[in-house]
C-alpha positions as CSV (number, residue, x, y, z in Angstrom):
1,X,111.6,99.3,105.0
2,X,109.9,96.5,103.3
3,X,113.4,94.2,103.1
4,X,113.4,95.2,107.2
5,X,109.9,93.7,107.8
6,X,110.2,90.5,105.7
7,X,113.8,89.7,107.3
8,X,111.6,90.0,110.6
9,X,109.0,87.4,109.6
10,X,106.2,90.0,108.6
11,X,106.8,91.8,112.3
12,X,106.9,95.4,112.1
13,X,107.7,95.9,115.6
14,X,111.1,93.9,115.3
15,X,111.7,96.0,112.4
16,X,111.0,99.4,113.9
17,X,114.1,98.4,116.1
18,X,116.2,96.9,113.2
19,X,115.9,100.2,111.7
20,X,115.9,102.3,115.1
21,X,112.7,103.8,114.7
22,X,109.7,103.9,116.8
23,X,107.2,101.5,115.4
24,X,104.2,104.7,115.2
25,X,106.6,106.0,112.8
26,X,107.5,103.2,110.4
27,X,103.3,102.6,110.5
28,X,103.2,106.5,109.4
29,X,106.1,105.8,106.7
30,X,104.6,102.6,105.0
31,X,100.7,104.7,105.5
32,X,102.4,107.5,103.3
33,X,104.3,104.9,101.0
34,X,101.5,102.7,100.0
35,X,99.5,105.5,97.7
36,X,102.7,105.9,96.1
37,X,102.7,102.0,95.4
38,X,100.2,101.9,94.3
39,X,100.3,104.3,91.2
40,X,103.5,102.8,90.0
């Protein structure tokens, strides 16, 4: 997810379509991802 959004210049709508996803859903994903983040 993160490789998707940097290959789009930081946009996460062009990256919900690189990776054919809605972009309410890859906002949901990275929301449930960062806690994870940031315990590691």
């Amino acid at each position: 997810m993160l490789e998707a959004i940097e290959y789009c210049n930081g946009s996460v709508v062009q990256a919900a379509k690189l990776l054919g996803i809605g972009k309410t859903t890859l906002y949901r994903k990275l929301q449930q991802w960062k806690p994870i983040k940031s315990s590691l």
